[in-house]
N, C-alpha and C positions, 0 to 999 in steps of 0.2 A: 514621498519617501520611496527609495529603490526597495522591492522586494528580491530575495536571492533566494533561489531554491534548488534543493537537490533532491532530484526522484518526485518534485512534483512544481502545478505550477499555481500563481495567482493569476484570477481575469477578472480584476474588478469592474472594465467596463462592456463585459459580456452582456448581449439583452437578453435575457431565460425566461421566457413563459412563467407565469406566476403561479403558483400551488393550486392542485386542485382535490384536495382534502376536503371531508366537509362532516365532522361531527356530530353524527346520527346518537340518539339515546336506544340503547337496547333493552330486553328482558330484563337486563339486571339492574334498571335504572333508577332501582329503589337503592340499591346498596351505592349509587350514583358515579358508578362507572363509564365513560364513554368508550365504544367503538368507532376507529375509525375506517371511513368507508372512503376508496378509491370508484369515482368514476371511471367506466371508458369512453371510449372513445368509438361510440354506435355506428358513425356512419362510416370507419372503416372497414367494416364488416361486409358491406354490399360491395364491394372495389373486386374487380377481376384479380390481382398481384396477389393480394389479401388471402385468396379461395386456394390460389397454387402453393402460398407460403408456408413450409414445415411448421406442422401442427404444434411444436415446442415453441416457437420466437410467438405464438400468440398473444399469450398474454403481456408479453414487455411489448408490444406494438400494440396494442388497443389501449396502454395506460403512457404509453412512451412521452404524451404529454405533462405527465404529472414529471415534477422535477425535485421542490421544496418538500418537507416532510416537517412535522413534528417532532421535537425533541422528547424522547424517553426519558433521555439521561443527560444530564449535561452539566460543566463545570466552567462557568463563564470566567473563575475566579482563577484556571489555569496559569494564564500571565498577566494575571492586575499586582502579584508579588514584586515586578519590576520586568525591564526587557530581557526578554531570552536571545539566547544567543542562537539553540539549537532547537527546536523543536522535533519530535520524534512523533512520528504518525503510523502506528500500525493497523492495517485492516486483518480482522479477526472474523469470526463467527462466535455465537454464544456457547457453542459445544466447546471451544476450546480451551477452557480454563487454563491447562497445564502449559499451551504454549505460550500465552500472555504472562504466565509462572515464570516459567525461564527466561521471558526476555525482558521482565521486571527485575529478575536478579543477575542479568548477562547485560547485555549490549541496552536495552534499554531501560536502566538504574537512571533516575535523576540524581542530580550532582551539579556541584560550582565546578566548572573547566574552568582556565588560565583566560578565558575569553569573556566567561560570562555562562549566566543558567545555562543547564540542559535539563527539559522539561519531554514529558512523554504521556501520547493520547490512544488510545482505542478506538476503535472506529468500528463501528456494529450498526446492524440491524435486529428486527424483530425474530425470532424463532420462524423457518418455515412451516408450512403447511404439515400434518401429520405427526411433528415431533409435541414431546411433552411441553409446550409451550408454554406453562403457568409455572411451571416447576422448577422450569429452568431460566423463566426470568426473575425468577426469587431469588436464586443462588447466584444471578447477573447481579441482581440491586445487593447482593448479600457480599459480593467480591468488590462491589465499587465502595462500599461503606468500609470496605478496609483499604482498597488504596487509591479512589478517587480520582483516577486517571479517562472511567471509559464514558463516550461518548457512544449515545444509542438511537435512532432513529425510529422513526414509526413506520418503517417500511421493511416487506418480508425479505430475508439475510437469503439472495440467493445468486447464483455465479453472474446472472444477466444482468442482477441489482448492481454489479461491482461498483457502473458506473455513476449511481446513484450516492455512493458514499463519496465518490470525488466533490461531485458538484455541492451536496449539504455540508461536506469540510468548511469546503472554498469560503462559501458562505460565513458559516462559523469562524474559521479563521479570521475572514477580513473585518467581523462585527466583535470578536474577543482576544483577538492577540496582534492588533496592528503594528506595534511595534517589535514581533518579532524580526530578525535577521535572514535564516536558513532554515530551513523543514527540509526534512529527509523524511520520505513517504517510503515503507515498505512492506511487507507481507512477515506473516507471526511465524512462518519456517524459513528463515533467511537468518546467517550468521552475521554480523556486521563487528566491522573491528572497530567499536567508538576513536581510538584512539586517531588511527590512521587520517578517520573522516575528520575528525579535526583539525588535523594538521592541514589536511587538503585543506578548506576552508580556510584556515590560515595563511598559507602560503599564496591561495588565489587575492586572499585582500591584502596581503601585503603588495603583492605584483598591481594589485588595484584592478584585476583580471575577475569580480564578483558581483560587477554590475548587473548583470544579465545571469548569470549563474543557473544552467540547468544543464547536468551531469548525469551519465549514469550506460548501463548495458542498449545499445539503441540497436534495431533493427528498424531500417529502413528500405523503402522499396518493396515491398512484399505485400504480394497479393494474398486477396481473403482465400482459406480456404472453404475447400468445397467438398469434400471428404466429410460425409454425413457422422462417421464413428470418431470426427474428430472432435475434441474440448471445445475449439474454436474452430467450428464450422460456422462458415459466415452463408447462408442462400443470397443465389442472385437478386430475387426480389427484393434483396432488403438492402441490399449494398448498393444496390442500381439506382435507389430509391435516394438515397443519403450522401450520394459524389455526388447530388445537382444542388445540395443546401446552399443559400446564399445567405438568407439574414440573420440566419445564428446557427449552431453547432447544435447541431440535434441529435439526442441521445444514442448512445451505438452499446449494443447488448458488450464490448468489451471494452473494459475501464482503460489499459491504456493504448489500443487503437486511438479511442475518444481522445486522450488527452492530444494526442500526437496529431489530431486534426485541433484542435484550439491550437497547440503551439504553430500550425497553419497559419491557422486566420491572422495569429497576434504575430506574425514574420519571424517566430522565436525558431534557432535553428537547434535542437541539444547536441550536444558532445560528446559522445563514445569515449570511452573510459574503462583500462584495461582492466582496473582491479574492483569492475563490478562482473559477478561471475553469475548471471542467472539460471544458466542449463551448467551450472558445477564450475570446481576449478578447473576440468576436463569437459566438450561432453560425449564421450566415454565414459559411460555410469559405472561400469566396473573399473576402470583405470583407479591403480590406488593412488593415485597423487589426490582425488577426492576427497581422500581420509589423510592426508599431509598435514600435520597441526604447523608445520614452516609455511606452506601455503599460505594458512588462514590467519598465518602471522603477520605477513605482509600485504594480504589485500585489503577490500574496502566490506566488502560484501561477496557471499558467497550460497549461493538457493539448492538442495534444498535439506535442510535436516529435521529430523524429529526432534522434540523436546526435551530427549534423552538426551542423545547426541549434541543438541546447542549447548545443555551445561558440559558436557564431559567435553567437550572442544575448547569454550571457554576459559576452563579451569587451566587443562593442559596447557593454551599457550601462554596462559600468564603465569604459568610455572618457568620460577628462577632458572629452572635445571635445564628447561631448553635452552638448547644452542643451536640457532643456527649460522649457515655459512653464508656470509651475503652475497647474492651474486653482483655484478655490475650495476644491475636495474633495481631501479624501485618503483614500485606501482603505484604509487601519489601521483604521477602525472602521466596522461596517456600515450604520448608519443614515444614511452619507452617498451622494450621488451614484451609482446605478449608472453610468450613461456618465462617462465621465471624457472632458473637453477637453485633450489634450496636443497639444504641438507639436512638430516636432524639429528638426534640425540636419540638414547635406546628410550627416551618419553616417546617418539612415532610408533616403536612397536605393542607399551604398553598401550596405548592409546586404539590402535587398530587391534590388538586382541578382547580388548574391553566391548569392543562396536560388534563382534563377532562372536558373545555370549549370547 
């Protein structure tokens, strides 16, 4: 069966190095808890590349083998209810309650669409190093017993890990929801107009245009940086290391570099697509079209807001009172209009003085 995916992908016949987890008994093994304990990876320690390599990409290169993880949390029973149509995939962290809040009651609400389910997952890791890490996986298992959606790994929740929750999804996915349709994979401060992405969805399988299915904001061609103060600084070492892979796609400290080297391997090419906005509707951060609820009326996706801001956008543009002017284009299909011409109603202004409290 074809899988279709939007903003992420399947590789079922990917080869992955098998888990190397290994369940040590601690101090506390009377109260009969286990730890679990990652091996490294010793002998790259002695390597010349190793010694020159930026002291931070350490520890994701000494464990870079380990791939599978242990389930924390998990809900096998997501789509045994029947096939989804849509599946929704947001990567989170544990601290963030309030944004998985908002996009439980905005863009990712389950629901019957005109197609068939829309079901929605969490994607976590374990609390990092130094934070209150007991405390706050109480109030994780305390938020999943009321809405049973998050999926939680046994590995530390940290920006290198990103890639880590691609590959344990993958997995999960292909063993607990095979017959779903489309996943749309995105981040817990991104606005998404459910409506729109359906429709997209729709109109590609009507056209029979869904076989292959993988959409979304692409950057291509672009080299690593190297710009030490940057988020995504990549070291030569490490990248030098990783363009000579041949027999499987070996892990890369950013989740979707990684994925865009799998879509590689598997000859997958994605599709650029106007009305996914990841650097804004603009990116001009202060440009007010940012704050345009006509915008966010007619795209697909829009990165980045706070959890404020996603309900009070939300709200606004499913208010009746907005009107906008359509321009010629509509952003469901990418070959039209990058700028879009919208107009709005005096909702635009209430709406940017509320963001400006």
């Amino acid at each position: 069966e074809k899988k279709n995916i939007i903003l992420s992908l399947i590789m079922p016949g990917l080869n992955i190095p098998h888990t190397c987890l290994s369940l040590l008994y601690s101090k506390r093994m009377q109260q009969n808890k286990k730890q679990s304990v990652i091996y490294e990876d010793a002998s790259v320690r002695a390597q010349d590349w190793f010694r020159r390599l930026d002291s931070r990409f350490h520890q994701f290169v000494l464990r870079r083998h380990c791939r599978y993880f242990p389930l924390r949390i998990n809900h096998p029973e997501k789509c045994a209810r029947g096939p989804v149509h849509l599946l929704i995939v947001v990567k989170s962290v544990i601290e963030q309650h309030d944004r998985r809040e908002a996009v439980r009651q905005t863009w990712g609400r389950e629901h019957e669409s005109e197609d068939g389910s829309v079901r929605t997952v969490f994607l976590l890791g374990s609390a990092a190093a130094g934070k209150d890490a007991r405390n706050l996986q109480r109030l994780l298992e305390y938020e999943d017993r009321l809405y049973g959606d998050i999926l939680q790994w046994d590995f530390m929740d940290t920006f290198f890990n990103l890639t880590l929750k691609e590959v344990n999804f993958l997995k999960w996915f292909n063993t607990y929801c095979p017959r779903t349709r489309f996943i749309f994979k995105g981040d817990d401060d991104v606005f998404v107009n459910t409506h729109n992405l359906l429709q997209l969805i729709r109109f590609r399988s009507e056209e029979r245009r869904d076989a292959r299915l993988f959409v979304g904001d692409i950057i291509s061609k672009a080299g690593p940086i190297r710009n030490r103060q940057s988020k995504y600084y990549i070291p030569k070492e490490l990248y030098d290391r990783l363009s000579g892979a041949s027999e499987a796609v070996q892990l890369y400290p950013i989740d979707d570099v990684f994925l865009g080297m799998c879509l590689q391997r598997l000859g997958v090419k994605p599709e650029a697509h106007a009305g996914f906005r990841t650097f804004g509707v603009t990116r001009r951060r202060l440009s007010p079209m940012n704050r345009e609820p006509c915008f966010y009326k007619q795209l697909i996706v829009v990165h980045k807001l706070s959890a404020h801001e996603l309900m009070l956008m939300w709200n606004v543009t499913h208010e009746d009172a907005l009107v906008c002017a359509r321009s010629r284009s509509n952003c469901l299909e990418p070959q039209q209009e990058d700028v879009i011409t919208r107009h709005c109603s005096a909702l635009r202004r209430t709406f940017v003085q509320t963001l400006s409290l």
